[in-house]
Backbone as a printed PyTorch tensor [residue, N CA C, xyz], in Angstrom:
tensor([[[ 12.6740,  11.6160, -10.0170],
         [ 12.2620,  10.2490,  -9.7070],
         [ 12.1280,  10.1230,  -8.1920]],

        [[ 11.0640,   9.4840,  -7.9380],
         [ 10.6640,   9.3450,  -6.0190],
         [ 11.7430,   7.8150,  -5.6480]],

        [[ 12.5280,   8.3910,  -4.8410],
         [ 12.9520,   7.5640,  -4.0900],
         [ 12.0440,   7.1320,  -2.9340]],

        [[ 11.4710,   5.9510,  -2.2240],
         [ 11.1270,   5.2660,  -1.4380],
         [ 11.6740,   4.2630,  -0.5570]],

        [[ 11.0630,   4.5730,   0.6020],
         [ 11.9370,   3.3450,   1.6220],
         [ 10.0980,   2.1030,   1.6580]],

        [[ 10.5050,   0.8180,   2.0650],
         [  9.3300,   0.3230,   2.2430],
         [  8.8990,   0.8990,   3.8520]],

        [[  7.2840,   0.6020,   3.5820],
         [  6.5990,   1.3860,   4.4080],
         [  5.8570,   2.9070,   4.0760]],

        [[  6.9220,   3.2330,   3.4020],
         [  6.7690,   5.0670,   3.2140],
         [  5.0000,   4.6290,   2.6520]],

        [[  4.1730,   5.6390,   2.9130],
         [  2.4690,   6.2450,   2.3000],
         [  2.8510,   7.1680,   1.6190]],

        [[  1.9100,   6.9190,   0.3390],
         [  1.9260,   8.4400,  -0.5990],
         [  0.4480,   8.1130,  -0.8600]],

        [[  0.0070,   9.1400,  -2.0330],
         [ -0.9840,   9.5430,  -2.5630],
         [ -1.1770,   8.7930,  -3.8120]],

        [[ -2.1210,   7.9490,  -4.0950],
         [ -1.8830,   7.7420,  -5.5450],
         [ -3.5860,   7.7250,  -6.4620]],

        [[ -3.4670,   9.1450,  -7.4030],
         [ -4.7510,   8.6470,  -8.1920],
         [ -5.4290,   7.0650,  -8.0980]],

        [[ -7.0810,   7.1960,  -7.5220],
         [ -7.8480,   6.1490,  -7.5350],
         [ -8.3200,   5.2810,  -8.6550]],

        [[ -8.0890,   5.9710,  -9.7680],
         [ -8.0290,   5.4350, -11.1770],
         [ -6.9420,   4.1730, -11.7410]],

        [[ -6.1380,   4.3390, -11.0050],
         [ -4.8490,   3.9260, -10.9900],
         [ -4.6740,   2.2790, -10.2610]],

        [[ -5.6970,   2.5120,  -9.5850],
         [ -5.4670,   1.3440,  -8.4350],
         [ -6.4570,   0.0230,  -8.8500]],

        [[ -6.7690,  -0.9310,  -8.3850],
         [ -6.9250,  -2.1380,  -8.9630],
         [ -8.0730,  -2.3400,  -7.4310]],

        [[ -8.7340,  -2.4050,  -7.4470],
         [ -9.4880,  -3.2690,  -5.9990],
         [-10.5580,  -4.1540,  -5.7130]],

        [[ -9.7410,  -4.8440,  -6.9960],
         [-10.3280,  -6.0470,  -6.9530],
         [-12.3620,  -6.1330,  -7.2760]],

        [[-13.0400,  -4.8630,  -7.4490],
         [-14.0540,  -4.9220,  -7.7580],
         [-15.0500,  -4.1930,  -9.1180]],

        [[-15.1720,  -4.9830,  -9.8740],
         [-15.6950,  -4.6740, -11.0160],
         [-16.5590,  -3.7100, -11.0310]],

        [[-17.3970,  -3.6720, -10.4480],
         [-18.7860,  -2.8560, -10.2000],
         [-17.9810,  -1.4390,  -9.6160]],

        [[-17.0380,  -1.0970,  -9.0920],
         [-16.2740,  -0.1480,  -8.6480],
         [-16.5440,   1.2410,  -9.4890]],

        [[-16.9010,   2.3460,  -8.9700],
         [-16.6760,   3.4530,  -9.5820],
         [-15.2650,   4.0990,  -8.8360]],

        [[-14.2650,   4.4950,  -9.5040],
         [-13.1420,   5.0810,  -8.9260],
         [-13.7960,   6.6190,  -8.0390]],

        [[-12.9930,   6.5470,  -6.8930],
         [-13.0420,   8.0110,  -6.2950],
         [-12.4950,   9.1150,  -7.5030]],

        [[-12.8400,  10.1920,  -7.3820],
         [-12.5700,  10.9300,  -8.0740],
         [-11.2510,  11.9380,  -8.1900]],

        [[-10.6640,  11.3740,  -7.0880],
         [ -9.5100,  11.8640,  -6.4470],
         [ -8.3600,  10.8790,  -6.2560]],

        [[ -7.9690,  10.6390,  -5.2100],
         [ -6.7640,   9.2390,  -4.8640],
         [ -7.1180,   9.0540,  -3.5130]],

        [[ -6.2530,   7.8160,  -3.2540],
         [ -5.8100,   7.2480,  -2.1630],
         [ -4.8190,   7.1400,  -1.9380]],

        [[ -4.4490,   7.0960,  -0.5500],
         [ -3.4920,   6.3090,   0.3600],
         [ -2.2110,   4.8240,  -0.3280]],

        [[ -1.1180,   4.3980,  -0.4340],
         [ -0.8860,   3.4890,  -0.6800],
         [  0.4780,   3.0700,   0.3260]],

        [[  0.8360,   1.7860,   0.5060],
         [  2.0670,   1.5470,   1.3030],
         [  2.6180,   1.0910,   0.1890]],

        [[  4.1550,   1.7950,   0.5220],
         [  5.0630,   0.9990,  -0.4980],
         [  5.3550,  -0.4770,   0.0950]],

        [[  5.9670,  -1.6060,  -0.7140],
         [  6.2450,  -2.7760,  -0.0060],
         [  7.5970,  -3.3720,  -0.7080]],

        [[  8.0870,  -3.0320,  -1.7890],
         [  9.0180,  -3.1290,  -2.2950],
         [ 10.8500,  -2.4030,  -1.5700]],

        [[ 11.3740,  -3.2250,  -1.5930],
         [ 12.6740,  -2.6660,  -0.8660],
         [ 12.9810,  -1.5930,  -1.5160]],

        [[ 14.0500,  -0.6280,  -0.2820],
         [ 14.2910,   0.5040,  -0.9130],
         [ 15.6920,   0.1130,  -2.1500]],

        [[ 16.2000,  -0.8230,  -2.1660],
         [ 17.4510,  -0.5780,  -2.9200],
         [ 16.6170,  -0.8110,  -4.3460]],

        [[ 15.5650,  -1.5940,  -4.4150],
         [ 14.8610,  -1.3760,  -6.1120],
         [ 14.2500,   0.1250,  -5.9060]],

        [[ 13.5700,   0.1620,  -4.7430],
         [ 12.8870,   1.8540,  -4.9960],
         [ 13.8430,   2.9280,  -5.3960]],

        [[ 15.1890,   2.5970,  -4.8210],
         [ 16.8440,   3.5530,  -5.1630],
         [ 16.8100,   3.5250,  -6.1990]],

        [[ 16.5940,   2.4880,  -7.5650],
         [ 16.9940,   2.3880,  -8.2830],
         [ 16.7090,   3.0140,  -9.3240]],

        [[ 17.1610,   4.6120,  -9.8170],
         [ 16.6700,   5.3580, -10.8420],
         [ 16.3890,   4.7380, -12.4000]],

        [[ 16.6510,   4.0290, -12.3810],
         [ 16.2590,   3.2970, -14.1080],
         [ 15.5630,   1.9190, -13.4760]],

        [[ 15.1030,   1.7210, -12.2880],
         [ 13.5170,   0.4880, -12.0490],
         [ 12.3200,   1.4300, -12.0320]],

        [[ 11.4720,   1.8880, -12.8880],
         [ 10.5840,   2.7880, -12.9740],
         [  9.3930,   2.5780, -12.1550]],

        [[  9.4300,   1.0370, -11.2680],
         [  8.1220,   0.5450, -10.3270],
         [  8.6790,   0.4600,  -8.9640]],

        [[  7.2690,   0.8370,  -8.2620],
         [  7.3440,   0.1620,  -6.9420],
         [  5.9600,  -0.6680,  -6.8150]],

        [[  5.9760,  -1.5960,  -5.5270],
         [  5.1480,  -2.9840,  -5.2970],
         [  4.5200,  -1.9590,  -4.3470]],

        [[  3.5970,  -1.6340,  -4.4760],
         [  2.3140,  -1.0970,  -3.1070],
         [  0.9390,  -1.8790,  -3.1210]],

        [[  0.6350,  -1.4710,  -2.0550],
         [ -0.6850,  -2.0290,  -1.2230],
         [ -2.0250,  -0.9810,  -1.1810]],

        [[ -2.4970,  -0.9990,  -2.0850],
         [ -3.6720,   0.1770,  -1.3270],
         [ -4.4090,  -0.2260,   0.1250]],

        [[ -4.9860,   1.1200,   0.5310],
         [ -5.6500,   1.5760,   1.7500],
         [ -7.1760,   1.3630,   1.4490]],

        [[ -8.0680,   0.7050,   2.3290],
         [ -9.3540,   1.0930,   2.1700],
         [ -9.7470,   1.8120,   3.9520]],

        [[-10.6120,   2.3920,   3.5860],
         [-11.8150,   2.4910,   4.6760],
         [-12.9440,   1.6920,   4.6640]],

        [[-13.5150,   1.2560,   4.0270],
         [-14.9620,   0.6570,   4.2000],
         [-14.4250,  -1.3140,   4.7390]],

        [[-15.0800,  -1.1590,   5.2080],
         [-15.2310,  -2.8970,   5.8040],
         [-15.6760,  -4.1300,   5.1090]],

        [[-16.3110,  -3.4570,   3.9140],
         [-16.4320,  -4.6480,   3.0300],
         [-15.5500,  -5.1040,   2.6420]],

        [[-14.1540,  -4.8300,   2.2600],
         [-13.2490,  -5.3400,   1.6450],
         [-12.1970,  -5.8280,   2.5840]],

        [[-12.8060,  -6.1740,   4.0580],
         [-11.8940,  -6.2460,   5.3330],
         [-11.4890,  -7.6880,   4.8790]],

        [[-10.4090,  -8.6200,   5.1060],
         [ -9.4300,  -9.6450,   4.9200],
         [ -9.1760,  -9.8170,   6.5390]],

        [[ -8.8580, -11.4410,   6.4070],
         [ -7.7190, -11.8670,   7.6350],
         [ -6.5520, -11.0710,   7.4630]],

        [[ -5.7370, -10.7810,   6.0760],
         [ -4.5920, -10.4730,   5.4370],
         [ -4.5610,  -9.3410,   5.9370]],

        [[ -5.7410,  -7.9950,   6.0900],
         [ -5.5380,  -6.6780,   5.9200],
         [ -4.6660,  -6.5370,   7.6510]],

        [[ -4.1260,  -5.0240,   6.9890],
         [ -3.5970,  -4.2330,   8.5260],
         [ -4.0460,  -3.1830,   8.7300]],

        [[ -4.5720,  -2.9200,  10.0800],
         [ -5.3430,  -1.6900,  10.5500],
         [ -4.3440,  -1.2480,  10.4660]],

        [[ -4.5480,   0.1930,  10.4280],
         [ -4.3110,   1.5390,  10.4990],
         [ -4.9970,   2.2570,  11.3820]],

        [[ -4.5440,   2.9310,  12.5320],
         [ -5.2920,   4.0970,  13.4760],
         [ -4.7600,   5.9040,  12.1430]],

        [[ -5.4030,   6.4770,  12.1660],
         [ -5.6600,   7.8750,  11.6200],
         [ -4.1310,   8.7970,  12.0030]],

        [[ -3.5540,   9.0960,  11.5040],
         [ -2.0130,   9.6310,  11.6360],
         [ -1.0190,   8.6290,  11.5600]],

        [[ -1.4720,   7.3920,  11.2840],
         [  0.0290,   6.3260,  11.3790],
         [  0.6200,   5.9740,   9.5600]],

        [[  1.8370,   6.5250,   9.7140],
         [  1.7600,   6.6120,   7.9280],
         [  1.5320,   7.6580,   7.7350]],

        [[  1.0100,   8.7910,   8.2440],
         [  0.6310,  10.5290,   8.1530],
         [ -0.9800,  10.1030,   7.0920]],

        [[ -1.8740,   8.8370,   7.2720],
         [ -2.9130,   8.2520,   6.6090],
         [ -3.5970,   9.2990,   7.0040]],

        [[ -4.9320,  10.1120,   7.0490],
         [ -6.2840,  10.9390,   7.4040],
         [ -7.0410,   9.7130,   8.0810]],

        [[ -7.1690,   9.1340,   7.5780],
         [ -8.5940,   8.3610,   8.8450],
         [ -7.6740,   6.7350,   8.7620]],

        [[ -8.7370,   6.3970,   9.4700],
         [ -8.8160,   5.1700,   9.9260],
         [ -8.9210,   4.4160,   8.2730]],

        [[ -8.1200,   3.3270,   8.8420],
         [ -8.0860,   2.3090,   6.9940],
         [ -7.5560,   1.0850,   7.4380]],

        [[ -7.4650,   0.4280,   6.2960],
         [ -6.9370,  -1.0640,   6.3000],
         [ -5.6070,  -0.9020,   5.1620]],

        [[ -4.8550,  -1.6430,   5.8770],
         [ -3.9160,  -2.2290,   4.1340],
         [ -4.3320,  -2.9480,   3.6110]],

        [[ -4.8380,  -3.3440,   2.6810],
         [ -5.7630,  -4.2190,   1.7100],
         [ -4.1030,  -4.9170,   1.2020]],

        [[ -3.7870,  -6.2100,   2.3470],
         [ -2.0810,  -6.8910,   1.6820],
         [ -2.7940,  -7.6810,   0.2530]],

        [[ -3.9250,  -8.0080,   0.0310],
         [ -3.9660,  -8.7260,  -0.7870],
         [ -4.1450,  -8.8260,  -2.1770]],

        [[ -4.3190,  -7.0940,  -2.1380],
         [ -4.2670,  -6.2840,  -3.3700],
         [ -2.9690,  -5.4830,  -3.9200]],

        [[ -2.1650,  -6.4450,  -3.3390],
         [ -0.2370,  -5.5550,  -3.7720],
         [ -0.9570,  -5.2400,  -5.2220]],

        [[  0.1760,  -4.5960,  -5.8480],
         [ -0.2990,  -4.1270,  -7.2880],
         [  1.3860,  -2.9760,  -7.0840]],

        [[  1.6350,  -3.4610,  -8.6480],
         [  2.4820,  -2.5200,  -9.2190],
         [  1.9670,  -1.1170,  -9.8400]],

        [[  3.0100,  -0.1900,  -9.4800],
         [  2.8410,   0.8990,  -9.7920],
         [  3.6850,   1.7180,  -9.9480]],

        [[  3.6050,   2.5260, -11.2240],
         [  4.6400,   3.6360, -11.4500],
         [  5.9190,   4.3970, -10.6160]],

        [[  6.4040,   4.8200, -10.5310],
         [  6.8700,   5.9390,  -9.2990],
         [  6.3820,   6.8050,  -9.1160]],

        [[  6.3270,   7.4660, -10.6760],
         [  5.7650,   8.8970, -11.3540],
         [  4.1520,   8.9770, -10.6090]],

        [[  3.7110,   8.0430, -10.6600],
         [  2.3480,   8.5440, -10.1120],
         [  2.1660,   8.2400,  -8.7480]],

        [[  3.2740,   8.1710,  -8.0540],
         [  3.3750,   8.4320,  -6.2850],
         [  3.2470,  10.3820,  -6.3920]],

        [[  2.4210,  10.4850,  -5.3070],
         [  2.5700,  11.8720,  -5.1100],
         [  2.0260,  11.8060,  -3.5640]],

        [[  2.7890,  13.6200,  -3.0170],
         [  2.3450,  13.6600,  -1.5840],
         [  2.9900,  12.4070,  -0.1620]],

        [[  3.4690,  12.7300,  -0.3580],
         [  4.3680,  11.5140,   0.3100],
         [  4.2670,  12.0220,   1.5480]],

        [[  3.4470,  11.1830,   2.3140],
         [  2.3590,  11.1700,   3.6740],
         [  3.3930,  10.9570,   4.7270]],

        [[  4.0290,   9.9000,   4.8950],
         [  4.6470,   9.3470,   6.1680],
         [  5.5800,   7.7020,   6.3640]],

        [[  5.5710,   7.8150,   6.7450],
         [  6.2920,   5.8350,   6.5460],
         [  5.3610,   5.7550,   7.9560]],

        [[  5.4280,   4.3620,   7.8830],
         [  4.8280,   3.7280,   8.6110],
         [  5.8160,   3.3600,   9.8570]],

        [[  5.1420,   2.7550,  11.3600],
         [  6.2140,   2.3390,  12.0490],
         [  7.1660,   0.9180,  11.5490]],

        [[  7.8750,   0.2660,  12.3040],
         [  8.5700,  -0.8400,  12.0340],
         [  7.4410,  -1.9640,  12.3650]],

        [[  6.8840,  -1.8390,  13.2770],
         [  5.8430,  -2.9290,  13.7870],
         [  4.7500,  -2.8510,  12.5390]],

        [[  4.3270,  -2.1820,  12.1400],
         [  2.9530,  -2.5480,  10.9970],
         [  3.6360,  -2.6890,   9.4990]],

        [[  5.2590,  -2.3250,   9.6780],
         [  5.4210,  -2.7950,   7.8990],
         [  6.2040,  -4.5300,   8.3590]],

        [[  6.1630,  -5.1610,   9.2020],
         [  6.4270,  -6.2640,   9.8110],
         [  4.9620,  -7.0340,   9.6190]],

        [[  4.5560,  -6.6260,  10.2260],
         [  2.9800,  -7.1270,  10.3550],
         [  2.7270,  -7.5260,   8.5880]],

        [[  2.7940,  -6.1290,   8.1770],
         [  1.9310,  -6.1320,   6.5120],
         [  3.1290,  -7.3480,   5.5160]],

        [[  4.2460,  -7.4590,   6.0920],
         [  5.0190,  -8.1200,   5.1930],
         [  4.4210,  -9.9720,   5.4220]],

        [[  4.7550,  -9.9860,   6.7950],
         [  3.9170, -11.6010,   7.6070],
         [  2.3960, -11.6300,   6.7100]],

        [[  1.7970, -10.5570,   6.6640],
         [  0.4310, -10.9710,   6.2440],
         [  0.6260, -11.2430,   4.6370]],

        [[  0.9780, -10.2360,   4.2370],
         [  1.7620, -11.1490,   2.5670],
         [  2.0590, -12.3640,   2.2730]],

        [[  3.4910, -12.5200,   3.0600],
         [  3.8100, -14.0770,   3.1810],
         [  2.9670, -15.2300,   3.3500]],

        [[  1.8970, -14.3160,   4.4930],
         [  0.7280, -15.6330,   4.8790],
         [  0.0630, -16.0440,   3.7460]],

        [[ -0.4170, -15.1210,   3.0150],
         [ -1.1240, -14.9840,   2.1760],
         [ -0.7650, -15.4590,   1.0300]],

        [[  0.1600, -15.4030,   0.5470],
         [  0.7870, -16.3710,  -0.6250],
         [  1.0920, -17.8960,  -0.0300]],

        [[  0.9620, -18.3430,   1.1390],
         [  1.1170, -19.6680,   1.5880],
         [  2.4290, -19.5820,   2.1250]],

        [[  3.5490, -18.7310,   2.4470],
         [  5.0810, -19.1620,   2.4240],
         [  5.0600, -18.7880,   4.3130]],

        [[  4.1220, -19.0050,   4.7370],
         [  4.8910, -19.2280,   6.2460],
         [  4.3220, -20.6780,   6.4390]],

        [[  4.7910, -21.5010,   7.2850],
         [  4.7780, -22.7020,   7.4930],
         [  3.4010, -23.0770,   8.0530]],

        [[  2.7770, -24.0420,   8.2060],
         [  1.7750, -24.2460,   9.4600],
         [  1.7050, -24.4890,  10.1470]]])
């Protein structure tokens, strides 16, 4: 079972992931994902989920919500966004490749943009 801290990037089949677009053909491979779920549920060998965020590259799917990514942050390959507005549950079992964690400043950022995003910071 993958233990996770939030922040940590893994790999997760593109089939798997949700992005919000119908017309979508899945990559044929995977993507990138941030975990966002605390580590003491990710600890938890009998909670079989974690809360992640997929990664895009393309700009169509760019958000106020999303968080850049520069290419090595997270151990990511290129340049991407956190798509915060596409959290989505997901297995453990199908985390693989476990890339990098992210710094403290962008899993701060990605958590604020969540919050924003569900309405719970003030105005």
């Amino acid at each position: 079972m993958i233990e996770t801290a939030v922040g940590a990037v893994y790999f997760v089949p593109d089939r798997l992931l949700d992005m919000s677009d119908p017309d979508r053909l899945p990559h044929p491979s995977r993507r990138p994902v941030v975990i966002m779920s605390d580590q003491e549920h990710n600890a938890n060998r009998q909670w079989p989920i974690v809360l992640a965020c997929p990664t895009t590259t393309k700009t169509t799917l760019k958000t106020p919500f999303n968080v850049k990514l520069r290419a090595g942050d997270g151990g990511v390959p290129d340049r991407c966004w956190i798509v915060v507005p596409l959290l989505q549950v997901l297995y453990k079992r199908d985390l693989s490749d476990h890339l990098g964690v992210l710094f403290e400043q962008k899993i701060e950022e990605s958590r604020a943009r969540l919050l924003d995003y569900m309405g719970m910071i003030p105005a």
